[in-house]
N, C-alpha and C positions, 0 to 999 in steps of 0.2 A: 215520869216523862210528861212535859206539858202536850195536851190533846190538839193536835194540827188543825186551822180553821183556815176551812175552807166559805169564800162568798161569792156575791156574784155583781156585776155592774152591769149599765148598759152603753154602748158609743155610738157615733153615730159611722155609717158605713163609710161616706165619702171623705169625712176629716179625719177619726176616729176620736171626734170630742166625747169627752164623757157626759152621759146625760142624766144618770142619777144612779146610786144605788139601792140594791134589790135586796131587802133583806127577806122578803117572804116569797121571792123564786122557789120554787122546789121541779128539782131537777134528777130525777132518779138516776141516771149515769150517763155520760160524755165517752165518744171513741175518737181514736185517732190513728190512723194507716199510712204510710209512706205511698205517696204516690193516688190518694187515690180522698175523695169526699165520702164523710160519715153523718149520717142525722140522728138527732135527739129529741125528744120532744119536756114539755116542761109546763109547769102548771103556774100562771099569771094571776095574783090572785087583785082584786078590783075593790073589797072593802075590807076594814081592818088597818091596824097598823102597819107605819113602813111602804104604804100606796105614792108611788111619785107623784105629784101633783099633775106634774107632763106627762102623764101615763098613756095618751092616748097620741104622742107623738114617739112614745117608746113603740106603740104597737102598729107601726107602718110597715108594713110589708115589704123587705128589700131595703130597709134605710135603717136597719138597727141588726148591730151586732151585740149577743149576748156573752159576756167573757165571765169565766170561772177563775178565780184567783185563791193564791194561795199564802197567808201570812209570809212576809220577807220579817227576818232578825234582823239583817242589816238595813232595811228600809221600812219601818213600820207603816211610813205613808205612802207604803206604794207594795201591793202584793206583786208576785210572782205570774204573771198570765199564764195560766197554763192550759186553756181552751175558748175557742170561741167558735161562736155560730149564729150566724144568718140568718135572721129570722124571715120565714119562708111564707108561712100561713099562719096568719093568730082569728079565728074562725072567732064570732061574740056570740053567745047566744041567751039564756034568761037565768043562767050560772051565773054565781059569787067570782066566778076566773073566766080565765079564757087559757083553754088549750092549745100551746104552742108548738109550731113544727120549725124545726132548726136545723140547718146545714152548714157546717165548717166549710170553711173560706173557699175548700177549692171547688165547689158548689158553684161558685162563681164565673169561672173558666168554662164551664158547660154552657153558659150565655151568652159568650162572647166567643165572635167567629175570628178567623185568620186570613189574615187579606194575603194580595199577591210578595211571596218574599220568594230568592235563593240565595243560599247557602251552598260553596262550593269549597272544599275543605276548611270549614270552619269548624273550630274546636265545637262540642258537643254540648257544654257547658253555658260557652257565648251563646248559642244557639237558642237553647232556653231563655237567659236573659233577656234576648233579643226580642224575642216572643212576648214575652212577661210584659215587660217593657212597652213593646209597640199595640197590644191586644189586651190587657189588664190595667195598667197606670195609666192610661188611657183610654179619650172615646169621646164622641159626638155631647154626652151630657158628664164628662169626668169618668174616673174608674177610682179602682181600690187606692188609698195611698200604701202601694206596696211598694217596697225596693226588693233590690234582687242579690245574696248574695253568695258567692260561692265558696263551699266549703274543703272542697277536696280535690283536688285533680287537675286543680289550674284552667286552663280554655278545654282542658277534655280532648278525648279522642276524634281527631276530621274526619267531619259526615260533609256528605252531599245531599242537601232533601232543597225540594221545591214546592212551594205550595201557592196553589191561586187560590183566588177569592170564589171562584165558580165553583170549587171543591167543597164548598158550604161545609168546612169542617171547624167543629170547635177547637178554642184553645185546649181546654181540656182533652178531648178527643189526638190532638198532634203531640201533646206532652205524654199522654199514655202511651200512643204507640213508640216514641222516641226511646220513653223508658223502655219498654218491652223486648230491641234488641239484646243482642247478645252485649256485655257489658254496658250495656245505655246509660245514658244519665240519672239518677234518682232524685226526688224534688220531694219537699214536703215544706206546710208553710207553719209558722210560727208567728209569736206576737211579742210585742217590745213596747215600751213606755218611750214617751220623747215629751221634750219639756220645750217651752217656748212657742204654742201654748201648751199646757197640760194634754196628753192621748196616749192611746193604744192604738197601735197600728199594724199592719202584719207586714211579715220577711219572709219572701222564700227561698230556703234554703234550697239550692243544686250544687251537685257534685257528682263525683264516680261512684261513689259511696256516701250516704248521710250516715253519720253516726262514728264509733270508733272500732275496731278491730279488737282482740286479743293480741296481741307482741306475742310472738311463739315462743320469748323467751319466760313471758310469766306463767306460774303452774296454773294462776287462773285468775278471770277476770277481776277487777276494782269490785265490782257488785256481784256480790254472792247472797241468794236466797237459799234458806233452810228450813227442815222441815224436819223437827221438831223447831219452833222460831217464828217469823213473821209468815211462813204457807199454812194456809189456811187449806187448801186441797190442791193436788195436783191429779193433771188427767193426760198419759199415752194413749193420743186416740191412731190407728195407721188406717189406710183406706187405697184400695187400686180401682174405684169403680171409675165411672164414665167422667172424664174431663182431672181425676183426682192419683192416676198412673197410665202411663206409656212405654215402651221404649222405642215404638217409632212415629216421627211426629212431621207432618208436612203443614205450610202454612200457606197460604191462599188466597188472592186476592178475585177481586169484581171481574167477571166477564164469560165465557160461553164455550162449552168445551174444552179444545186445544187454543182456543184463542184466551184462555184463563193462565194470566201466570201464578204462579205457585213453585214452590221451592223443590231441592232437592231431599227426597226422604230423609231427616238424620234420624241415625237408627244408633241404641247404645246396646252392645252388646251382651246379652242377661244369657246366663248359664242355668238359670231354675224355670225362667217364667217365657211361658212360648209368646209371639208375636200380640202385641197388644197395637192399636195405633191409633191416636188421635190427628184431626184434620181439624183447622181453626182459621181465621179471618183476620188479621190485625188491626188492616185496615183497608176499606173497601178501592184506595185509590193508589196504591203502589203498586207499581208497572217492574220496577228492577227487583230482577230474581234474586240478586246477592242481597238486600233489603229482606226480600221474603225468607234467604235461609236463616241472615241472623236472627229475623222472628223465631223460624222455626227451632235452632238452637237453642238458644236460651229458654223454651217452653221445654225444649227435651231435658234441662240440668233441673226442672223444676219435676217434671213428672216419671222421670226414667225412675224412681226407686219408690214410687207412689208418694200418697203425700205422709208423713208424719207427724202429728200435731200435739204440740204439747202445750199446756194451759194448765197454767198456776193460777189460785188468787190469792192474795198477801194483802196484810193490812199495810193501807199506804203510808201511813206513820211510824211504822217498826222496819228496823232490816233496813235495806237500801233505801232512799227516798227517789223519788221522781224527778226529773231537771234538777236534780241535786248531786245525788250519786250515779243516776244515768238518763241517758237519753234516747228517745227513738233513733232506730238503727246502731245503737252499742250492741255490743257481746256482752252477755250477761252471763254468770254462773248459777246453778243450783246444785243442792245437795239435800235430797230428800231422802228420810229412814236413816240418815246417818246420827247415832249417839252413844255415850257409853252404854246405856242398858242393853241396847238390842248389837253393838257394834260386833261382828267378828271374822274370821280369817277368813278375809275370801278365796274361791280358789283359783290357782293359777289354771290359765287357760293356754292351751297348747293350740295352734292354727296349724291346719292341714294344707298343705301348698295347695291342693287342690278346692280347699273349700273357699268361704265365703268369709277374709278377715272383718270383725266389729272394728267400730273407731275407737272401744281403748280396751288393744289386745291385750294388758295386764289383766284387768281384773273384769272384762264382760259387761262390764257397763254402758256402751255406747249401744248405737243403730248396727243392726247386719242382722245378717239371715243366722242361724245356732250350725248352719251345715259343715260338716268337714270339722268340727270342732270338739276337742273329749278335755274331760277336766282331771286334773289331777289331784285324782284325792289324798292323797298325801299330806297335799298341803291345804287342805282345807279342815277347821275344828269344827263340828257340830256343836252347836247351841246349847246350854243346857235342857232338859224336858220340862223346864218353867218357864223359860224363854219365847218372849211373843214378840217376831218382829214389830215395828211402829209401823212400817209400810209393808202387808204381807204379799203385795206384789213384787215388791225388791226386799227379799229376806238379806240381801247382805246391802241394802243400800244403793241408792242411786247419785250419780255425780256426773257433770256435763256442763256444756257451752253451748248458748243456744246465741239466737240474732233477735232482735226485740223488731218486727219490723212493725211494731203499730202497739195501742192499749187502752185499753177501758178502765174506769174509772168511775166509783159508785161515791158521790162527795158526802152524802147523809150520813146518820147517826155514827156510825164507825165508818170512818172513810177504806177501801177496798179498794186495790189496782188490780187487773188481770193484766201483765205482759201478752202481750201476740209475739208467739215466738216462730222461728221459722230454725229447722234442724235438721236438718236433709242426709245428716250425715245417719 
């Protein structure tokens, strides 16, 4: 298999012209999150081969985006953009480099405030755009050349929001909390090539949902990781401490006492774990209580079963590829420990009406609590006494769906993806 090259360029912020290529960048790893800016840092090198000649209009503060790209088959003269960032801080000192600090596009929206708009059932989606649009592709000296486009859900579910200019809130700051209701919108932004003149430019993607779902009719996603394969390790981390499980969650806005509105308690009902409750802010200028419960909802679907976190890292050239076989926000598979050497019967598992069902009552493989549950040994074979599982946490194997909602990416010697997965089940 030919070995996936990864390079890097630079553009310029307001056009997205390209200003040279980097071949002596080095960039230990790139993140990327639905909904949310990530920074990288990166080492600039100043003498030696491959120095752009313009090197010191690349290192302007705010006017140079750094893009990672990835060989295209079908387009040799134009990779794949598959990250970019902002260059933030490029600090000089009596170094052969200069050490750079980088932030992904939505870094941006945190700089740029929200003037007076309302919105009175206007779809959720528009809403965004509108935003994007009136506060980011715009501005007193230009803005991003972004366009805005949506992927899923048409104009979105009618909100009512209002927002003035005296509410000194960022773009970024109204896009998070918009996401943060109960089914909110989801945004994340991306990058694209356009010709006429030659650039990179970015898109942000809004919808109901970014990314794709599993069809409940397939046994399992398009992109399946394995492990013995392209997992490189995998980690079950679970956690109920402070901010990371609840099951009753109120959310709360600016002000003083009984004159503070804040939502109705949503409490999810737990049969093992006594009263846990977290109390949080969304945003310090929302006055309507129905606003504050859908905040507070949707924090309870996150935290009501604590958090569970699963982290793979795979080599990004084997197994599924990245913007190829999937995308931030798809449903992804895995299948770790599963092979013929260590492969065998699992047992069936019998659910106590009373206990606590897993998400795959066949074979015990998913999330849930073990209560209320007895196995039938019957139908299970023990291993032979030479037999060493490959994963001895899952002697019979692990298999599942998870949500990719964001991922890291190591582009040096052996390029490396870690999924951000999100699995609540």
């Amino acid at each position: 298999m030919t070995a996936m090259r990864h390079y890097w360029l630079a553009t310029a912020a307001k056009t997205g012209a390209v200003l040279a290529d980097l071949p002596g960048l080095s960039v230990p790893k790139v993140k990327k999150v639905i909904g949310r800016y990530e920074p990288a840092t990166a080492s600039f090198p100043l003498v030696g081969k491959g120095v752009p000649v313009d090197w010191e209009r690349i290192l302007i503060e705010g006017a140079t985006v750094f893009h990672l790209l990835r060989d295209n088959p079908n387009d040799p003269a134009h990779g794949i953009p598959v990250w970019g960032g902002m260059l933030v801080r490029p600090p000089r000192t009596e170094a052969d480099d200069v050490q750079l600090s980088l932030q992904t596009a939505e870094w941006y929206f945190d700089g740029r405030y929200v003037g007076d708009k309302k919105y009175t059932g206007v779809g959720q989606n528009l809403i965004v755009k509108d935003l994007v649009e009136s506060f980011a592709a715009a501005g007193p000296n230009g803005g991003l050349p972004i366009r805005v486009e949506i992927v899923n859900g048409g104009d979105g579910k009618p909100r009512d929001r209002e927002y003035q200019n005296s509410d000194d809130k960022t773009l970024y700051s109204v896009l998070q909390e918009l996401m943060g209701v109960i089914d909110g919108p989801e945004w994340t932004i991306g990058w694209e090539w356009q010709a006429n003149p030659e650039r990179i430019t970015p898109v942000l993607y809004v919808g109901d949902r970014i990314g794709t779902a599993k069809p409940a009719w397939m046994p399992s996603p398009a992109a399946v990781f394995e492990m013995p394969g392209s997992v490189l390790s995998f980690t079950d981390d679970r956690s109920y401490g402070r901010g990371k499980g609840a099951n009753v969650v109120m959310a709360k806005s600016s002000g003083q006492g009984g004159a503070r509105p804040e939502s109705t308690p949503m409490v999810a009902v737990d049969d093992l774990r006594p009263t846990f409750e977290y109390r949080f802010t969304p945003s310090t200028s929302i006055k309507d209580v129905g606003t504050l419960d859908e905040h507070a909802q949707a924090k309870l679907q996150i935290l009501k079963d604590g958090s569970p976190t699963l982290e793979m890292v795979a080599l990004a050239d084997r197994g599924p590829l990245l913007d190829v076989d999937w995308f931030i926000g798809d449903d992804i598979g895995y299948s770790i420990g599963k092979s013929s050497r260590s492969r065998r019967q699992p047992a069936a598992i019998q659910v106590d009406p009373e206990g606590y069902a897993p998400a795959s009552p066949v074979d015990g493989e998913g999330y849930g609590s073990m209560a209320g549950l007895t196995l039938d040994t019957d139908n299970y074979a023990e291993p032979a006494p030479d037999t060493r599982p490959i994963v001895p946490a899952y002697p019979r194997g692990r298999e599942g769906v998870a949500r990719v909602i964001g991922w890291e990416l190591e582009p040096q010697g052996t390029p490396t993806v870690t999924p951000i997965l999100y699995a609540p089940e």
